[in-house]
VEXBATOR-707623 format. One line per field, with one value per residue: residue number from 1; residue in one letter; z, y, x of N, C-alpha, C, CB in turn. Coordinates in Angstrom, 2 decimals. Last residue first. Glycine has a CB too. Layout:
seq <- c(NUM,...) $
type <- c(A,...) $
nz <- c(Z,...) $
ny <- c(Y,...) $
nx <- c(X,...) $
caz <- c(Z,...) $
cay <- c(Y,...) $
cax <- c(X,...) $
cz <- c(Z,...) $
cy <- c(Y,...) $
cx <- c(X,...) $
cbz <- c(Z,...) $
cby <- c(Y,...) $
cbx <- c(X,...) $
***
This chain:
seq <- c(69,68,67,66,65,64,63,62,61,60,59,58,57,56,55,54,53,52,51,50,49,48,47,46,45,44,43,42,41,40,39,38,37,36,35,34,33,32,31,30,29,28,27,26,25,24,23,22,21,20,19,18,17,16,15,14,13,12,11,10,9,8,7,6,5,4,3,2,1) $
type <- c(X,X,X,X,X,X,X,X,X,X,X,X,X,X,X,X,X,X,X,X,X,X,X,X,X,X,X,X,X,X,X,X,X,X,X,X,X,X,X,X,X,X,X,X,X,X,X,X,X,X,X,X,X,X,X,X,X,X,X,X,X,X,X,X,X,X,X,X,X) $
nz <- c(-14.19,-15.69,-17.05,-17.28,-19.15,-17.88,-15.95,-17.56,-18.47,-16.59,-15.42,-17.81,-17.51,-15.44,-15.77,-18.06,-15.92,-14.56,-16.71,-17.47,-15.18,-14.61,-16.80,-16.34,-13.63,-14.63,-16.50,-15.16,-13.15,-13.92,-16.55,-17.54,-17.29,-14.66,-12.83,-9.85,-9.09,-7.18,-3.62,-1.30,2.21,4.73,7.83,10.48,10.60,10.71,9.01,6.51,6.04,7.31,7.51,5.49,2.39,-0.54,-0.27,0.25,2.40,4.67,7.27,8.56,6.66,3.54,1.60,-0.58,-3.57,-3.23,-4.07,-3.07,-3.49) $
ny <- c(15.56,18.89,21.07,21.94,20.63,18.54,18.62,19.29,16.93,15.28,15.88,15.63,13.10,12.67,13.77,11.69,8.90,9.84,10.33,7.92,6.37,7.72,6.56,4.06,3.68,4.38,2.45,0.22,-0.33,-2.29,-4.43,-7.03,-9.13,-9.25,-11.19,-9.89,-8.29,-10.00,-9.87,-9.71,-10.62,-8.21,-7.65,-5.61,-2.64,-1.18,1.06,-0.16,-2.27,-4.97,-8.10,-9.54,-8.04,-7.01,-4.23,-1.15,0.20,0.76,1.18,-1.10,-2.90,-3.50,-6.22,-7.89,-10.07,-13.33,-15.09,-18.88,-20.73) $
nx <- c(13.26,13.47,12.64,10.28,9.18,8.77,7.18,4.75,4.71,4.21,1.33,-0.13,-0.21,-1.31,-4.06,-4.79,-4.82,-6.90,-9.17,-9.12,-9.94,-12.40,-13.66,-13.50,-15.14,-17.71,-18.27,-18.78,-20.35,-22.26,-22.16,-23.15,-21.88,-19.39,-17.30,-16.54,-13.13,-10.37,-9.74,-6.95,-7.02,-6.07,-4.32,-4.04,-1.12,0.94,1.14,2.78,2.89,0.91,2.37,3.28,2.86,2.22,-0.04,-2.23,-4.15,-6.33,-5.49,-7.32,-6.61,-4.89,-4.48,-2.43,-1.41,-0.13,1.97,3.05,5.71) $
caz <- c(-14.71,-14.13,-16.91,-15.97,-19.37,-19.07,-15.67,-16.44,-19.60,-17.77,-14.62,-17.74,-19.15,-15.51,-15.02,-18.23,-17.62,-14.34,-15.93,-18.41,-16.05,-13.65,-16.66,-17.48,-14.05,-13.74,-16.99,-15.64,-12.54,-13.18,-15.43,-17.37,-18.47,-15.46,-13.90,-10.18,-8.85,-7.97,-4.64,-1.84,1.14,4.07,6.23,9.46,10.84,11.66,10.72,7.06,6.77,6.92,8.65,6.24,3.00,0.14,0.29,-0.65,1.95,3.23,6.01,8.99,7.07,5.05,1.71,0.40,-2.79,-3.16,-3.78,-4.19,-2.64) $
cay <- c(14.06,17.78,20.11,22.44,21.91,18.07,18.12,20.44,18.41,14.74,16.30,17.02,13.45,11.64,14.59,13.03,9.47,10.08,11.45,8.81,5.67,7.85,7.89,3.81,3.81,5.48,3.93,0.69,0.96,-1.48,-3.62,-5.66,-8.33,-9.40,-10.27,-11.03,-8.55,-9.13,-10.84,-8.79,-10.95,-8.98,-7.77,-6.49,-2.93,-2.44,0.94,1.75,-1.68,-3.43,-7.10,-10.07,-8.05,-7.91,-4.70,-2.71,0.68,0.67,2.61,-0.06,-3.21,-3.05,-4.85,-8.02,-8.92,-12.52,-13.80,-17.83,-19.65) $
cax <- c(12.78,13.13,14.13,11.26,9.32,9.71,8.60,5.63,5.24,5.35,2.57,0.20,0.76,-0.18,-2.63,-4.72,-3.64,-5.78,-8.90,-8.82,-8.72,-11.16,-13.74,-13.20,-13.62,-16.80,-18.11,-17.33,-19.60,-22.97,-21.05,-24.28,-22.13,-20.92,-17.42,-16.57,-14.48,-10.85,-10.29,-8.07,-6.75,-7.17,-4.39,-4.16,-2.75,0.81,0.25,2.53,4.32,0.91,1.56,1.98,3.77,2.11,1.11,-1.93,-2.91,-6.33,-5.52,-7.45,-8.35,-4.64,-5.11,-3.33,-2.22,-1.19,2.63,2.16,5.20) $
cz <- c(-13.43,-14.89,-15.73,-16.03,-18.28,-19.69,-16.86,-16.38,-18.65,-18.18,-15.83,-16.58,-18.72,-16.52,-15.11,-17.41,-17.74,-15.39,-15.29,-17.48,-16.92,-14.24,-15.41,-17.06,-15.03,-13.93,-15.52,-16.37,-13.83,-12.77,-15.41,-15.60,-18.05,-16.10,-14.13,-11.71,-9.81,-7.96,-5.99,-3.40,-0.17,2.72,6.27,8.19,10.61,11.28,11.45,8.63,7.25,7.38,7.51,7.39,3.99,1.19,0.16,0.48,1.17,2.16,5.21,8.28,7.73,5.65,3.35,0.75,-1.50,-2.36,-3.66,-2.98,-3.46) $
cy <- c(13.54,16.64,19.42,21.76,22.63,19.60,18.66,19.52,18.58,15.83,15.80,16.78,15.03,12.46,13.43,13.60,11.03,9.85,11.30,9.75,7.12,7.54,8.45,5.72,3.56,4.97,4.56,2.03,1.01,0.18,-2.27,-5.24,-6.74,-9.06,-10.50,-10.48,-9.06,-9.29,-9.47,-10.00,-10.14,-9.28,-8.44,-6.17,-4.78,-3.27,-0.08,1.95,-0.07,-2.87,-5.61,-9.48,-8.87,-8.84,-6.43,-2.55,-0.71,0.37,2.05,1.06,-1.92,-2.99,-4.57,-6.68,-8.88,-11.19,-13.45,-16.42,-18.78) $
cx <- c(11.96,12.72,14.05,12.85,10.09,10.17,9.72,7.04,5.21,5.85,3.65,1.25,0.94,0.85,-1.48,-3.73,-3.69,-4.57,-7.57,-8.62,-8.47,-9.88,-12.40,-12.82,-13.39,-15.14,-17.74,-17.60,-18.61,-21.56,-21.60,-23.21,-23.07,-20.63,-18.70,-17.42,-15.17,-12.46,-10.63,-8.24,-7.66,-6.93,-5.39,-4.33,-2.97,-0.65,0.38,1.90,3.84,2.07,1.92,1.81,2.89,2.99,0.88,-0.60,-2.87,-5.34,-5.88,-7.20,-8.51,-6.20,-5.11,-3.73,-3.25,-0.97,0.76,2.12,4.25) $
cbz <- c(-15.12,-12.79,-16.83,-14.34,-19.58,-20.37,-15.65,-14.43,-20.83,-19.10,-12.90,-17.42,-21.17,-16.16,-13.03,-18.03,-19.62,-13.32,-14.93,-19.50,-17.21,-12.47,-16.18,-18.75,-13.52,-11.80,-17.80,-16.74,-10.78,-11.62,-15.94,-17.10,-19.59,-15.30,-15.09,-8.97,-8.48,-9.27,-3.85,-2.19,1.30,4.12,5.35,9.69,9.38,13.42,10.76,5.86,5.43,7.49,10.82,6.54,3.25,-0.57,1.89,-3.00,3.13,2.96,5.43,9.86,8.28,5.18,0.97,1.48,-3.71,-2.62,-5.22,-4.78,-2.06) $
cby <- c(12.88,18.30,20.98,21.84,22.43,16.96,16.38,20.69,19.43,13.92,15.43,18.12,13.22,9.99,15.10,13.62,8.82,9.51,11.66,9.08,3.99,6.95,8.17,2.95,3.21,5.40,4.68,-0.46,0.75,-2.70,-3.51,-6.37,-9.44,-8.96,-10.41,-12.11,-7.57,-9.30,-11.89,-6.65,-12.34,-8.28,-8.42,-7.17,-1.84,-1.88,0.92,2.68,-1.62,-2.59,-7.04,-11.48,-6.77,-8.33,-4.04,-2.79,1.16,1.61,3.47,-0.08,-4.72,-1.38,-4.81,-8.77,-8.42,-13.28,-12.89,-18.65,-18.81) $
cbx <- c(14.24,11.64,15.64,10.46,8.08,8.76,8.54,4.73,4.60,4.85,2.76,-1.13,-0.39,-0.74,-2.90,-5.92,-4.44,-5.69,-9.96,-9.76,-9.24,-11.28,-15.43,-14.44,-12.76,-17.32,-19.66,-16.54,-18.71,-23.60,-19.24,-26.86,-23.07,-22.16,-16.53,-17.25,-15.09,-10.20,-12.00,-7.40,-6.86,-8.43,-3.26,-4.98,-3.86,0.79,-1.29,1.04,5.93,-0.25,2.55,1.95,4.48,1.76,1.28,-1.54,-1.64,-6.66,-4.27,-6.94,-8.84,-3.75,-6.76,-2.83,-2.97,-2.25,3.98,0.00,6.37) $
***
């Protein structure tokens, strides 16, 4: 049984389930994207990758400074 990621067509939502558990919506099989050398967007997500680690580590210390796990 191969497990593919699939993507909702109406929220968007992953799953690989074979109807969207959040709307019902369809599914669309999702393909990664196809590699160049001359990557037209990885400085945005290289920049999103850091920006969300960043609140990833600042929500950790509020937790960790509230006694909350």
């Amino acid at each position: 049984m191969k497990m593919k990621m699939k993507k909702c067509k109406s929220c968007r939502e992953y799953t690989i389930e074979d109807k969207c558990p959040y709307c019902g919506g369809d599914l669309g099989e999702v393909f990664p994207p196809k590699y160049s050398p001359e990557d037209k967007y990885g400085k945005y997500r290289r920049k999103l990758k850091k920006e969300l680690s960043l609140e990833d580590l600042n929500e950790r210390n509020i937790h960790k400074n509230t006694g909350r796990s």
